[in-house]
C-alpha positions, 0 to 999 in steps of 0.5 A: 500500500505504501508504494501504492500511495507514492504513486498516487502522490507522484501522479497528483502532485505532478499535474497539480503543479503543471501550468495545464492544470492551473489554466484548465482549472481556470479556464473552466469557469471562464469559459462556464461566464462566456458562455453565458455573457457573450450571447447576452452581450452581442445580443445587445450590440446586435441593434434593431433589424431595419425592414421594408414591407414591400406592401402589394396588397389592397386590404390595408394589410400592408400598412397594419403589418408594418404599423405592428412591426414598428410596435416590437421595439427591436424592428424599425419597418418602413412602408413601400406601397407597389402594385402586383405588375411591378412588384418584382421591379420594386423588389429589385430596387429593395434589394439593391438597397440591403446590398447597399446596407441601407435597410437588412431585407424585406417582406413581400405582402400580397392580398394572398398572403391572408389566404394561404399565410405564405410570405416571403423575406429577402434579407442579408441575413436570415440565419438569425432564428431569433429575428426570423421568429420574431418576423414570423410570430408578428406576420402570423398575429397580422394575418390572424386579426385579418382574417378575423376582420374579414369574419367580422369579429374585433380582433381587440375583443379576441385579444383580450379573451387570450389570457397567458397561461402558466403551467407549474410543474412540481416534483413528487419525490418519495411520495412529497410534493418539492418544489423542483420544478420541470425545468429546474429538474430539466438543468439538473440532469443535463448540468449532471450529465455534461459534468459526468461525460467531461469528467470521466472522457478527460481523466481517462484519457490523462491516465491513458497519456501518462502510460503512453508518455512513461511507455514510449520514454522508457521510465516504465522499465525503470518503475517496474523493476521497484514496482509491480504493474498492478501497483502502479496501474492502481497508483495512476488511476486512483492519482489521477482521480484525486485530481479530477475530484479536486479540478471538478470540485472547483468547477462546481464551487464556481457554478454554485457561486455564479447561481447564488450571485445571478441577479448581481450578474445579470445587474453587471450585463445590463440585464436589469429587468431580467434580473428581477425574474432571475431572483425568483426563479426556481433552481434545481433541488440538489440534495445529499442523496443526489450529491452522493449518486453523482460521486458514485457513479463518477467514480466508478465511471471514472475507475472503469474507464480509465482501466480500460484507457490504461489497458488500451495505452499498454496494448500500444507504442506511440500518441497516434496508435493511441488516439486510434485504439480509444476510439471503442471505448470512447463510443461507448461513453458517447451512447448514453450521451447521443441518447440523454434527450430519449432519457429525459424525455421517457426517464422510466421508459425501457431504453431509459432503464437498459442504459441505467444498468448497463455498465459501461452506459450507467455511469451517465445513464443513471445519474440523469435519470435520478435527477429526472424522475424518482427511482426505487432503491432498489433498483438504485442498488442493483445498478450500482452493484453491476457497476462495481462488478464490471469495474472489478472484473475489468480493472482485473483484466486491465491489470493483466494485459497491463503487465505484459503489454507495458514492456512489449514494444513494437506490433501491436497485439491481436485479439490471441495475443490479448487472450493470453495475456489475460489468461497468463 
């Protein structure tokens, strides 16, 4: 045990004080801040969309759409009035002034358009699905008053029949009502599954770089000959680990702090009525149970699969051979991920259950339907007693081909090969 424990101080204190360590660790929540200020930001720098209604109709329409336009507050929309047979020729003219910049584009309205609901815009930019749905929403309301016009009914008596409604959603946990609502349950797993899939692919991977690192500079010999592999197999896994656990405890500090403080922050954005709403917004419900669920499966995900990147780094003799051999175990990681909407969306279906006990797909199958819906204990336990199973049986196998493969250089080995390694 004592020559483990060096090992997992040699692996823990050498990436701790490397600069990589410091700028990932600090990089992190930069990055978790950008992600939320910059959209914000640039959305603020994006200005009003400047919009011609190329007006063909003669209802009035036109005029009623634009007045409607101009009532966003983040459109400006000017009136050209035309007639059918020149409609393409002032279109043309239009769109000479968006290849000058003089207006973004323009929407061409005909006495169709109430009919069958079909308009057209031609802009510099219609990529922009913000500004696209918000013309959308706005000539479907225009559209909808005249055709309720054209019936005879007041489209302001229609107007103030329309109340919003709000649906709350509320929890039921062990037979409680919380007040976790859908969307804080929503944040919950996927905030769960983003740090689970990151987590456990990036320090799995390190454990896979250092015996590529010691493999092909030779130090492995020198370690082995004090050292038995398994001992230093289990020194890296458990060294590396150490630093995942303290690297992802920082993260989550950080985003604990940012939800805490995200009125003042959304005060520094200039989001100033928005940050009335942020105080009053329901965050997801993080409780011990759910604390203890996520570590668990992180780590036995993380012992799983970083055996299983050690064992491919043993099998290999250089980085290269080495990206190419972990694309398996990596797509095994990928499946719940590429999956996690199907999850959420039937959390107690049966594909749902299979990835929450399959082994190599519970680590982050299980965790995100925790946070979605409740599950028996039960089921919980034997979920985890799969895991550890695996994670036994694998890390043993891992260990075998390990003590072998980390002193063969050259070919790599075939599938025979591997068998008898692990059969020794």
């Amino acid at each position: 045990m004592r020559k483990i424990w060096a090992v997992i101080r040699r692996e823990f204190l050498e990436r701790v004080r490397s600069k990589w360590f410091i700028i990932g660790t600090v990089l992190g929540p930069v990055l978790m801040f950008g992600i939320i200020a910059i959209p914000i930001l640039v959305g603020e720098r994006g200005g009003n969309r400047t919009v011609a209604v190329l007006d063909a109709t003669t209802t009035g329409f036109g005029e009623r759409l634009t007045g409607m336009l101009n009532g966003v507050g983040t459109v400006i929309a000017q009136r050209v009035i035309t007639d059918a047979p020149s409609l393409e020729d002032a279109a043309a003219s239009l769109a000479r002034r968006v290849e000058l910049e003089a207006i973004d584009g323009f929407i061409i309205v005909t006495d169709a358009v109430v009919d069958d609901g079909r308009a057209e815009y031609r802009g510099r930019n219609v990529t922009s699905l913000t500004d696209m749905q918000t013309l959308q929403v706005i000539l479907r309301n225009a559209v909808f008053s005249e055709r309720l016009r054209r019936e005879g009914v007041d489209p302001s008596l229609v107007a103030r029949a329309r109340i919003p409604v709000n649906l709350t959603t509320k929890k039921i946990r062990d037979g409680k009502v919380t007040e976790e609502s859908g969307e804080a349950s929503f944040f919950l797993a996927y905030a769960m599954w983003f740090l689970l899939y990151i987590a456990i692919l990036l320090y799995g991977i390190q454990v896979m770089g250092s015996v590529v690192e010691e493999k092909t500079t030779r130090v492995i010999e020198v370690l082995t000959s004090s050292l038995r592999p398994f001992q230093l197999l289990a020194g890296k896994i458990l060294g590396v680990g150490a630093v995942g656990l303290l690297q992802l405890g920082i993260w989550v500090g950080f985003g604990k702090l940012m939800l805490d403080q995200r009125v003042r922050v959304a005060s520094l954005l200039g989001q100033g009525e928005e940050a009335a709403a942020l105080a009053n917004l329901s965050l997801p419900e993080v409780s011990f149970m759910t604390i203890a669920v996520f570590l668990a499966y992180f780590l036995l995900g993380y012992f799983l699969y970083a055996a299983m990147f050690a064992a491919v780094a043993a099998m290999v003799n250089s980085e290269a051979e080495a990206r190419q051999a972990q694309t398996p175990v990596v797509m095994l990681l990928v499946i719940p991920t590429v999956l996690m909407i199907g999850i959420l969306n039937n959390p107690d279906g049966s594909m749902a259950v299979a990835l929450s006990l399959i082994p190599f797909t519970s680590p982050i199958g299980m965790p995100v339907r925790w946070a979605a819906t409740p599950i028996p204990l039960t089921e919980l336990a034997g979920s985890l007693a799969i895991l550890v199973a695996t994670v036994v049986a694998i890390t043993w196998i891992a260990g075998r081909i390990y003590r072998v493969g980390i002193l063969m250089y050259g070919k790599k080995p075939g599938i025979r090969e591997l068998i008898r390694w692990v059969r020794g």
